[in-house]
C-alpha positions in Angstrom: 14.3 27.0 -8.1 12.7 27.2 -4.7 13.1 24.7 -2.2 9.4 23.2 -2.7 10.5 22.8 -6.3 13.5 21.5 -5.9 11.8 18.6 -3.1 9.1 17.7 -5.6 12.1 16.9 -8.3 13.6 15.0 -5.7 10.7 13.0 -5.0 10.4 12.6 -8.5 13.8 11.1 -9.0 12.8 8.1 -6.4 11.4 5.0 -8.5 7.7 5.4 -7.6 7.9 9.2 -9.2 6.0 12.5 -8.3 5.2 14.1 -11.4 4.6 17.3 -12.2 2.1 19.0 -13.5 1.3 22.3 -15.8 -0.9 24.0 -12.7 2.2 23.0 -10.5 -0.8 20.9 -8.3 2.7 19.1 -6.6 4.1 22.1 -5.5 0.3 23.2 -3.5 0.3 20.0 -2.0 4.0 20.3 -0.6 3.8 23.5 0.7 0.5 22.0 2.9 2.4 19.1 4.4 6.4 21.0 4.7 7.2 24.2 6.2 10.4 26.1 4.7 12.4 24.5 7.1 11.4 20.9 7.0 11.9 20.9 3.0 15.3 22.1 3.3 15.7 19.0 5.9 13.9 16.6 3.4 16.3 17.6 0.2 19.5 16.7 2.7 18.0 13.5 3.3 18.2 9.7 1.9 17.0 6.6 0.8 19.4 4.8 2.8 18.2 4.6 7.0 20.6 6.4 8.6 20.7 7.4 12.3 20.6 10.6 14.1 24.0 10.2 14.9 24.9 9.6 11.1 23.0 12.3 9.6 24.3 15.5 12.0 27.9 14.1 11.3 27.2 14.4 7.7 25.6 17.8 8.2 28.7 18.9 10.8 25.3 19.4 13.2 24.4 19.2 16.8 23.1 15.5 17.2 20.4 16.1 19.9 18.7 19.5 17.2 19.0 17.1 14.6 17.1 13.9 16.5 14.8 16.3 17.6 13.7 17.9 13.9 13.9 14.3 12.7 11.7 13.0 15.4 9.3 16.1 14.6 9.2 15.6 10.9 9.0 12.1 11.3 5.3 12.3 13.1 4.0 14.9 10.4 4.7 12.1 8.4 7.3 14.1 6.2 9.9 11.3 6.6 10.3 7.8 7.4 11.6 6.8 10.9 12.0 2.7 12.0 13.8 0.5 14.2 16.6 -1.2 12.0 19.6 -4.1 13.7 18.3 -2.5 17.5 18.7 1.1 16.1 16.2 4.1 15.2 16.8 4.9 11.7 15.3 7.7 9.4 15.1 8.1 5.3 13.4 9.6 2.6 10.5 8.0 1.5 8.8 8.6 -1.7 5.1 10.4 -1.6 3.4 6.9 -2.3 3.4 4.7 -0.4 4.9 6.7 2.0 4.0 10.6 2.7 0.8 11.0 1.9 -0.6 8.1 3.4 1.4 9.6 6.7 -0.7 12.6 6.6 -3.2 11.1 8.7 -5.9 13.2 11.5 -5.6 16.8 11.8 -3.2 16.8 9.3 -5.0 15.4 6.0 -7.3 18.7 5.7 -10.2 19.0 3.4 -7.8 21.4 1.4 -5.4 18.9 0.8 -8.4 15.9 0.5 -9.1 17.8 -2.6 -5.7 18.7 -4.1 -5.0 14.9 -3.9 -7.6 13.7 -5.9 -7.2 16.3 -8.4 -3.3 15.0 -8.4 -4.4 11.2 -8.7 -4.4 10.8 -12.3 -1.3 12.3 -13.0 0.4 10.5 -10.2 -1.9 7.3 -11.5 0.1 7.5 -14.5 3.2 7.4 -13.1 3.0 4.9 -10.2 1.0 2.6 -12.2 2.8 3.1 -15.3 5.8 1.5 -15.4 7.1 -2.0 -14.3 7.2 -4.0 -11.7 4.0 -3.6 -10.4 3.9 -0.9 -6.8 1.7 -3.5 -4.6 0.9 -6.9 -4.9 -2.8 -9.1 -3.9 -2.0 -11.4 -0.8 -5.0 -13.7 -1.7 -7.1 -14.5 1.5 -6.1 -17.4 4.0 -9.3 -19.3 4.1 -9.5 -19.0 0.1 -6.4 -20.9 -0.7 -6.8 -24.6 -0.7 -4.5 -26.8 1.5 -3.7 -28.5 -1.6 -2.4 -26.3 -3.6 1.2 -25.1 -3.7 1.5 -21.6 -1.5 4.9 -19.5 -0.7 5.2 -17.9 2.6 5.0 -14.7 1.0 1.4 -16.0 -0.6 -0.1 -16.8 2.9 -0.9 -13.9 5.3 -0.7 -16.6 8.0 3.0 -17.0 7.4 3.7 -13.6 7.1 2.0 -12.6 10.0 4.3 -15.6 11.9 7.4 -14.6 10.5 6.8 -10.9 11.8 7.6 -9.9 15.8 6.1 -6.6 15.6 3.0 -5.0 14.5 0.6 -1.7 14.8 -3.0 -0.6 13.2 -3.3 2.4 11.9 -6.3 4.2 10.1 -6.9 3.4 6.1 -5.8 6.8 4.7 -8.0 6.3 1.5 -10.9 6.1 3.9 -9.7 8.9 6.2 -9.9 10.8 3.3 -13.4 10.3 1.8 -14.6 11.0 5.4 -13.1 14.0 5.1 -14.1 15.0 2.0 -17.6 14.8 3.2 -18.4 10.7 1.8 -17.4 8.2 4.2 -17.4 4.6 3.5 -18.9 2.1 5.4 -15.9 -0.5 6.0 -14.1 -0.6 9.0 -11.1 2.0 9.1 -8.9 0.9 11.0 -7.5 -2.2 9.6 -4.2 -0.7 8.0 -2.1 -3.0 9.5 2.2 -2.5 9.8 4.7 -5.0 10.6 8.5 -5.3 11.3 10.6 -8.6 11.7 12.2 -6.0 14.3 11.4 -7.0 18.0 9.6 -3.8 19.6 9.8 -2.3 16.6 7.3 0.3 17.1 8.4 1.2 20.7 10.3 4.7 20.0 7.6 6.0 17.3 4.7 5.0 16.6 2.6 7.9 15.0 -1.5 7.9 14.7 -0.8 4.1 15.7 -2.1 1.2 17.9 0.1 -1.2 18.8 -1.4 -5.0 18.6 -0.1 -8.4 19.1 0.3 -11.0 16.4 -3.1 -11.9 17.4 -4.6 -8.9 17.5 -3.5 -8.2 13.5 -4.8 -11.5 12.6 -8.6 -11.1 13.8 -8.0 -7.7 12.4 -7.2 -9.4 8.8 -9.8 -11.9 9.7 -12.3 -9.7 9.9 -11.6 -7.3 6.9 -11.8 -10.7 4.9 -15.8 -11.1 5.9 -15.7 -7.5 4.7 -14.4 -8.3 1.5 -11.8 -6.4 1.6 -8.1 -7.0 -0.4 -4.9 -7.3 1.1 -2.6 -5.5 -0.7 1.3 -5.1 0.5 4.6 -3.8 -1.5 5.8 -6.1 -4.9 8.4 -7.7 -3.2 9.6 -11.4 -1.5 12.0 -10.2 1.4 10.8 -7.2 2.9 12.1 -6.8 6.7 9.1 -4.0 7.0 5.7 -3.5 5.3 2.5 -3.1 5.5 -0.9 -5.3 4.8 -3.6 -3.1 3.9 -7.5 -4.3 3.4 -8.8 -2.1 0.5 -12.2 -0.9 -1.1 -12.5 -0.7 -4.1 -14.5 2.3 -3.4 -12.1 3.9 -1.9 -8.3 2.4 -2.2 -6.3 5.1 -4.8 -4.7 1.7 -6.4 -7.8 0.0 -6.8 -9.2 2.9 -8.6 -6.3 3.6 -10.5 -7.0 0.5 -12.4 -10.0 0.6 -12.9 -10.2 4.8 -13.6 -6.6 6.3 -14.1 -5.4 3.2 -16.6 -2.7 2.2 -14.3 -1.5 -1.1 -15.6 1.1 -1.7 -12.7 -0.3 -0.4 -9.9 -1.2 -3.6 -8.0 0.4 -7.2 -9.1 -2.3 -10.4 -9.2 -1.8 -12.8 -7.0 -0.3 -16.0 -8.5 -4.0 -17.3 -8.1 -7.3 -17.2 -10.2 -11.0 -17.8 -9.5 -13.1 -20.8 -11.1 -16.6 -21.5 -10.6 -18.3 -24.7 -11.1 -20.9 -24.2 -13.8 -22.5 -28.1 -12.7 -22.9 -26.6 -9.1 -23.2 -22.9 -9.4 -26.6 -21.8 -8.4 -26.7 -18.2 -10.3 -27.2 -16.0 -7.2 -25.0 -13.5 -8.3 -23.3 -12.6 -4.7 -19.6 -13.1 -6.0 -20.7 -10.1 -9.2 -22.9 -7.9 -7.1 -21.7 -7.8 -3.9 -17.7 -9.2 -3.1 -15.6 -8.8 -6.8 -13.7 -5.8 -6.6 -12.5 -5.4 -10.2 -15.7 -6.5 -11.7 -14.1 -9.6 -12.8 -17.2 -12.1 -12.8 -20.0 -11.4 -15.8 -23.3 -13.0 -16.1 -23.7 -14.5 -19.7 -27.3 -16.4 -20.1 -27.8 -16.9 -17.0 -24.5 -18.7 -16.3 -21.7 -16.2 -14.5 -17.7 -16.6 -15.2 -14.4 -15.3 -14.7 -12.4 -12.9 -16.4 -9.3 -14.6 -15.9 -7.2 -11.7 -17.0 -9.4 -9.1 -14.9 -9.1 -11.3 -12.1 -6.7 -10.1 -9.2 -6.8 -13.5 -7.1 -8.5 -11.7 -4.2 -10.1 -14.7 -3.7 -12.9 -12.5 -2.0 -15.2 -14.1 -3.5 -14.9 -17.5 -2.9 -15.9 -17.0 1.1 -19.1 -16.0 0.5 -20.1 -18.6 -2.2 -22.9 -20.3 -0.6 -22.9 -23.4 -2.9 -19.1 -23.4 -2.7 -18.9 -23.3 -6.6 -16.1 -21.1 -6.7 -12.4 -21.9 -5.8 -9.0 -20.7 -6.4 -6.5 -21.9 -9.2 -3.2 -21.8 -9.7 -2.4 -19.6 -12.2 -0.3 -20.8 -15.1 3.5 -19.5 -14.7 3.4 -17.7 -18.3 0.6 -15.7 -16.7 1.8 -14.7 -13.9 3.0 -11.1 -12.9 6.7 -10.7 -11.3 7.5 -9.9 -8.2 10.7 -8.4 -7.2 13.2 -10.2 -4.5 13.2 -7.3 -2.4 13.1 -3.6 -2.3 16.2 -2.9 -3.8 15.6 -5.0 -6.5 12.4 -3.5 -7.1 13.7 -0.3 -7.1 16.7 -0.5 -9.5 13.7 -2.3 -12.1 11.6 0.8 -11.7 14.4 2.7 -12.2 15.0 1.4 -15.4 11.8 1.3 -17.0 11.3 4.7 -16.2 14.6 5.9 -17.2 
């Protein structure tokens, strides 16, 4: 077996999975974004951040040749590289979320635009296939109701308050139709990073900008007039993650429910949209122009929710110019889990997937 081969079953073995695939479309896409030589390095690393220091004892290696292939892998985006208790650690990360969406300017080529969305249903299948859900909906801010009951994890505000670090980096999913030759037209650089870490972002910080608390807030404020969701990983305690604003247009999780039958690829919020029949006025913004999941129908002239279609975006409910829509609470037996943190999440996927 050949070290791309024996990578891709690696990758395969982590909880979100890399399938393969009769036409061995994994491998292609491997050998774009590793050399030889950075492969090897990948199959000898972890899950578990580990420093420079750690990793060339464990490999009897020089420390400063192995910091400096790290460092190098680490802004091709081949591994993962953070600032963890006030010290730079690297680890394997799976190919989504994690590699691919790392493979951002010169390095997302057209070739490898197009080997990617020929890999997207069999990886749909995968990532979206088995429980807990990959991402969860953080409904938006001005959407949610001061009276109803919301967790700091629920509320972007709170997260963003909680957080001491942040960055902006382009949307891969739109990087990637401009380079396929169909760019969308929402903003693109909105993909927004954050670490409970202070300078976090200091010693790497690849393809990146980094912002301050306030910065990342008119940044989320603005993808919300977009209509854009906020999507960020399944979990409660998560010491670093991302927010993305996604398209449905564009986003590989949005479209893999709605084209690749990926039934746990992104978790509903624990909120629903309701609109007012007595004070709707049928203008058909929140169905034609805001729903990403084509949740709301028209039915005689009246329009309503698909509760069970329904992420809890609340993207709709800005724009409602008769304010007939709001959010709900959803009821706890409808609810979709969400794990206490990564490692919890990760021994679950483990499981259902064997």
């Amino acid at each position: 077996m050949d070290v791309f081969a024996q990578l891709a079953k690696k990758l395969d073995e982590l909880p979100q999975g890399f399938p393969a695939t009769e036409d061995g479309l994994e491998i292609r896409i491997l050998r774009i974004i590793f050399s030889p030589e950075d492969a090897e390095m990948a199959l000898k690393m972890t899950t578990t951040p580990e420093t420079a220091e750690q990793i060339a004892e464990r490999l009897q290696m020089p420390v400063e040749e192995v910091r400096a292939h790290l460092d190098d892998m680490a802004r091709k985006g081949q591994i993962g590289s953070l600032r963890m208790g006030g010290r730079q650690v690297y680890r394997l990360i799976p190919f989504v979320v994690g590699i691919y969406e790392s493979q951002r300017r010169e390095r997302l080529t057209r070739e490898l635009a197009e080997l990617f969305e020929a890999y997207a249903p069999h990886l749909g299948k995968t990532l979206g296939g088995f429980e807990p859900h990959l991402v969860r909906v953080v409904p938006i801010h001005a959407a949610i109701r001061t009276d109803l009951h919301v967790l700091q994890h629920e509320d972007i505000h709170q997260i963003l308050e909680k957080a001491k670090s942040f960055r902006v980096q382009d949307c891969i999913c739109r990087t990637e139709k401009k380079v396929l030759g169909d760019p969308c037209t929402h903003t693109i650089r909105c993909c927004i990073h954050y670490s409970m870490e202070e300078n976090a972002f200091e010693y790497f910080n690849p393809d990146g900008d980094i912002i301050t608390r306030e910065e990342a807030r008119k940044i989320l404020d603005a993808a919300d007039r977009e209509g854009l969701v906020h999507l960020t990983y399944n979990a409660v305690d998560v010491p670093a993650a991302f927010l993305c604003s996604c398209c449905p247009c564009c986003c590989g999780l949005l479209r893999g429910i709605k084209e690749y039958h990926s039934p746990y690829a992104i978790a509903r919020s624990n909120y629903v949209a309701h609109i007012d029949q007595d004070t709707c006025v049928n203008c058909g913004t929140c169905r034609d122009e805001r729903c990403p999941m084509d949740a709301i129908v028209e039915e005689d002239g009246n329009y309503r929710v698909l509760e069970k279609r329904c992420i809890g975006c609340g993207v709709c409910v800005i724009t409602c110019p008769s304010e007939s829509l709001t959010m709900r609470e959803r009821p706890i037996t409808e609810r979709d889990e969400i794990a206490k943190d990564m490692m919890d999440w990760s021994v679950r996927r483990l499981m259902h997937r064997n």
